[in-house]
C-alpha positions in Angstrom: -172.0 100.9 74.6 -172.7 97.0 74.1 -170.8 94.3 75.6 -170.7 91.1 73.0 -170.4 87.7 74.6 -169.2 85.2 71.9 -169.3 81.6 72.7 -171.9 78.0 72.3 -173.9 76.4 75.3 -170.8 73.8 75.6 -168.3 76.7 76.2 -167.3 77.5 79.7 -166.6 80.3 81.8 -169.0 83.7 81.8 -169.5 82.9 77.8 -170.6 79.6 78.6 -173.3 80.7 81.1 -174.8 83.8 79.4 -175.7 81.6 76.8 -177.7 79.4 78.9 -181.1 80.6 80.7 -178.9 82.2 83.6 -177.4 84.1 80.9 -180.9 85.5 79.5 -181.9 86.9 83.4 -177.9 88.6 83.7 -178.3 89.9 80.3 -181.9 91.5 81.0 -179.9 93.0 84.2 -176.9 93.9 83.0 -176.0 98.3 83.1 -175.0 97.7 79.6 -176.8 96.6 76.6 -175.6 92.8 75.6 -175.4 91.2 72.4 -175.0 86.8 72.5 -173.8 85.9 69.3 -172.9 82.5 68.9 -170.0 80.8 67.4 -169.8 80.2 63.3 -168.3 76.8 62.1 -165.6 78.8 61.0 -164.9 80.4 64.5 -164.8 76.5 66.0 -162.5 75.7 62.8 -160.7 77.9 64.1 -160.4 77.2 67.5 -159.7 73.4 66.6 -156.5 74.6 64.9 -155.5 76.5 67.5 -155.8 73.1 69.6 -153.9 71.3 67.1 -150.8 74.0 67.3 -150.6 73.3 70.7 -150.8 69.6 70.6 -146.7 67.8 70.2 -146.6 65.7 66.8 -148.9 62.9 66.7 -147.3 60.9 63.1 -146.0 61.7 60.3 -146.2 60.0 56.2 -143.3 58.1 57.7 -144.1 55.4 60.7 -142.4 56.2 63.6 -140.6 59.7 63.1 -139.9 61.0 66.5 -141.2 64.1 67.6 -139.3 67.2 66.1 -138.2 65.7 63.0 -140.2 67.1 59.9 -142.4 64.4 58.4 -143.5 63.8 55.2 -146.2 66.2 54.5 -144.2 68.9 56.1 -141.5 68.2 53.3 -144.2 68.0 50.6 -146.1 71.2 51.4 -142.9 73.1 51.8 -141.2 71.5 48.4 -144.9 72.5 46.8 -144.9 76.3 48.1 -141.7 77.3 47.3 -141.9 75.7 43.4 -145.1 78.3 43.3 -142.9 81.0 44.8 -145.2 82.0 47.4 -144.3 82.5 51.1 -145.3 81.4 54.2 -147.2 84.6 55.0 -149.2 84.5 51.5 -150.2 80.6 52.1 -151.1 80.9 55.2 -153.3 84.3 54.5 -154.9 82.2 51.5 -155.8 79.3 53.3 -156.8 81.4 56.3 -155.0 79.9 59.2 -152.3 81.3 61.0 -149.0 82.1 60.3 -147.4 80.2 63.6 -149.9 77.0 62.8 -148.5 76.8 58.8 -144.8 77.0 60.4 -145.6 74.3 63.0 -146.9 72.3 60.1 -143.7 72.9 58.0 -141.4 72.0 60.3 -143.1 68.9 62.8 -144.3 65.5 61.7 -147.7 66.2 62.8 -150.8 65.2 60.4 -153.1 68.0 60.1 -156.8 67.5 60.0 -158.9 67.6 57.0 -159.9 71.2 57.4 -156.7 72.8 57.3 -155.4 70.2 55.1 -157.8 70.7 51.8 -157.6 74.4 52.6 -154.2 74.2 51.9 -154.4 72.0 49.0 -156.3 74.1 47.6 -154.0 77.3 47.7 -150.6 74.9 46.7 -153.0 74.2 43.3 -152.7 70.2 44.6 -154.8 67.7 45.9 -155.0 66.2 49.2 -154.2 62.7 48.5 -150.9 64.3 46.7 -150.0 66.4 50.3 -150.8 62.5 51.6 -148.1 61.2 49.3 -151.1 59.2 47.2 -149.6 58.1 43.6 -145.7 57.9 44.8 -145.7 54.4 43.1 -147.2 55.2 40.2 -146.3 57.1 37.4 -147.2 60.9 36.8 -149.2 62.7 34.5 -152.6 60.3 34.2 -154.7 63.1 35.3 -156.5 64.7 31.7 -155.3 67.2 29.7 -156.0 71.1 30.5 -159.1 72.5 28.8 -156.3 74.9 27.0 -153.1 73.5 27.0 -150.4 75.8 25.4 -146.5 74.5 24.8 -144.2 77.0 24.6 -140.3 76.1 23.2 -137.6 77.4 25.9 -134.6 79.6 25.5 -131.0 77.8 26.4 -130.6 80.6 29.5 -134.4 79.6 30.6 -133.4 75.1 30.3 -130.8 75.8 32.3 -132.4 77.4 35.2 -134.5 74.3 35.0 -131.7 72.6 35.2 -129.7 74.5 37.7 -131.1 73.3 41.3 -130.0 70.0 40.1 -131.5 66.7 41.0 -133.1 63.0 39.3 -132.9 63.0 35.7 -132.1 60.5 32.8 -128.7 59.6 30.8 -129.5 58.1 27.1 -126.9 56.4 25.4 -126.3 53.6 23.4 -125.0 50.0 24.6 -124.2 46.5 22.9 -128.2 45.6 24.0 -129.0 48.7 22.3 -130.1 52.3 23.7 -130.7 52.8 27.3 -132.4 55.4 29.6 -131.6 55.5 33.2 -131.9 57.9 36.3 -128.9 59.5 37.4 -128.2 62.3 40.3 -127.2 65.3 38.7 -125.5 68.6 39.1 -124.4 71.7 36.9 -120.9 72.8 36.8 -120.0 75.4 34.4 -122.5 75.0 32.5 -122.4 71.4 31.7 -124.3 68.8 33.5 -122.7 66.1 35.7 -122.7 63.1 37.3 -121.3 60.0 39.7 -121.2 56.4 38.4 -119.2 53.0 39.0 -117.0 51.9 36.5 -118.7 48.9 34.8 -121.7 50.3 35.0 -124.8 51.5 32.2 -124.1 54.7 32.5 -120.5 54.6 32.8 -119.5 55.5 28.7 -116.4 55.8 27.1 -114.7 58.9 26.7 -116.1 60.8 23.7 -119.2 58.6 23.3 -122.7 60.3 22.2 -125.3 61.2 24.8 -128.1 62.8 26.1 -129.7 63.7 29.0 -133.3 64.2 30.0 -134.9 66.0 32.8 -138.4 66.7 33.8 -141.1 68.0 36.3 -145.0 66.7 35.8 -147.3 68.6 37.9 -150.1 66.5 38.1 -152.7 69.1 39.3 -152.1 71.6 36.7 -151.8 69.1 33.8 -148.4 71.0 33.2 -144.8 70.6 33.1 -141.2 71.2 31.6 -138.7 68.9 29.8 -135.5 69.4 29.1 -133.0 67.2 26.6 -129.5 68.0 26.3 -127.4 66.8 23.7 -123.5 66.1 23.4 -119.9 64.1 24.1 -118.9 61.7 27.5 -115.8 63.6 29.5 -114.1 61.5 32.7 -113.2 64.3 35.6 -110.0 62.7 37.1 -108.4 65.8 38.2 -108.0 65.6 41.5 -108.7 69.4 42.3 -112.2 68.9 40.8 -112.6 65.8 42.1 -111.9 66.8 45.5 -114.3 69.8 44.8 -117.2 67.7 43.9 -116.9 65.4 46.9 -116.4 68.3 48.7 -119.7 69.8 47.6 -121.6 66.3 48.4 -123.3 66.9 45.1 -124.4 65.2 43.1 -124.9 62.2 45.6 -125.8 58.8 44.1 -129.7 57.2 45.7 -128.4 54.1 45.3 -125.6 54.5 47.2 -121.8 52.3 46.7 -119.0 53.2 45.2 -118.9 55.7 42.6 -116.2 57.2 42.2 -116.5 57.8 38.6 -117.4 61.6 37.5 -119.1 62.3 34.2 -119.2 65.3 32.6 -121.3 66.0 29.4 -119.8 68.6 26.8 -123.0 70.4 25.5 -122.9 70.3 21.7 -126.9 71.1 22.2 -129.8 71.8 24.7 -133.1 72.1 23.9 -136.7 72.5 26.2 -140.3 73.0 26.1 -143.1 74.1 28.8 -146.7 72.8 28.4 -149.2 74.9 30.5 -152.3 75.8 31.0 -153.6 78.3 28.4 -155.0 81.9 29.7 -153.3 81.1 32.8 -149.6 83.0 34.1 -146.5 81.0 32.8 -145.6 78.1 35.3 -142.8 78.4 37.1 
């Protein structure tokens, strides 16, 4: 039988003193044979995570978010692992922490350290400074190419599931200062994408007028991404079962805020998508 003592000359306790000359005489005197192994980096990596789950928030991407409310790099690495489909119990066996510490991350407004934090970069196929919130103001996709970039045209079924979750994407139509393109909120009803405007405003088109609409997702780390362009006719919803519906929902709901009570609905005459990904790798999700 052989008794390990794990610990460094810092550490306190019985591990803390077998490691010091005291421990050398008990260990020559013990009944049992006993091994002193010291602690890796990785063991004190560890340990310093464990110290961290048991710390209370200490700030968040966003000044002053009290304690309990998820901050912004809770909202980022949870947004980023559930687009890759993987759940908490893979990302947290890939990065090699533990389960309770990646939940406590998730849902606090605590700022990891750098350990833990490019560990988990690395398994959400993202940088750092993107986890950080690094590049929000500027625009995406100025990383380079991939090595083996492959584009692949998608099915109608497979543009809307893009579509589906709903979101930020663009209306393009034409106006008396020429064409336009501007972000709207955005849902999908039945099929057909919709959204909430103010009378008056760019996006606000007559009845039966030409558009399009334009989604997209850029993921910077991958050098990959979807669009998404669908084609077809302006429809005002007025009836006030549907309208009722929709503000029922709260969806889609306006950034910018004001009164909007103008619902647009645009009748597909056309939708069309592609994927660019990195070749030799599984499709993107």
């Amino acid at each position: 039988m052989v008794l390990p003592v794990v610990g460094s000359r810092s550490t306190g306790g019985f591990a803390g003193a077998l490691l010091g000359s005291v421990g050398q005489r008990c260990a020559r005197r013990a009944v049992y044979p006993v091994r002193i192994a010291r602690k890796t980096c990785r063991d004190r990596a560890v340990e310093g995570e464990e110290r961290t789950m048991s710390r209370p928030p200490t700030g968040s991407g966003t000044a002053g978010a009290p304690a309990g409310q998820r901050g912004d790099i809770a909202r980022r690495v949870t947004l980023r692992r559930e687009r890759l489909g993987l759940s908490r119990q893979e990302v947290a066996e890939r990065a090699g922490m533990a389960l309770e510490y990646l939940e406590y991350l998730e849902s606090s407004a605590a700022v990891p350290d750098s350990a833990p934090l490019t560990r988990l970069a690395g398994v959400l196929g993202t940088s750092v400074g993107e986890l950080l919130g690094a590049g929000t103001e500027v625009p995406p996709g100025r990383t380079a190419a991939a090595a083996q970039p492959v584009v692949e045209e998608l099915a109608p079924a497979a543009c809307w599931a893009k579509l589906a979750p709903g979101g930020v994407g663009r209306v393009v139509l034409s106006t008396g200062d020429g064409p336009v393109a501007l972000p709207v909120n955005f849902r999908v009803m039945d099929g057909t994408v919709v959204y909430r405007t103010a009378e008056g405003s760019s996006v606000c088109p007559e009845v039966g007028a030409r558009l399009a609409f334009e989604a997209d997702r850029i993921d910077d780390a991958l050098s990959s991404g979807w669009s998404v362009l669908v084609r077809g006719t302006a429809v005002r919803l007025d009836e006030p079962e549907v309208v009722e519906h929709l503000e029922h929902r709260g969806r889609p709901d306006p950034w910018v805020g004001g009164g909007r009570d103008v619902w647009v609905r645009i009748r597909t005459s056309r939708v069309t998508g592609r994927r660019n990904r990195r070749g030799g790798s599984a499709a993107s999700r």
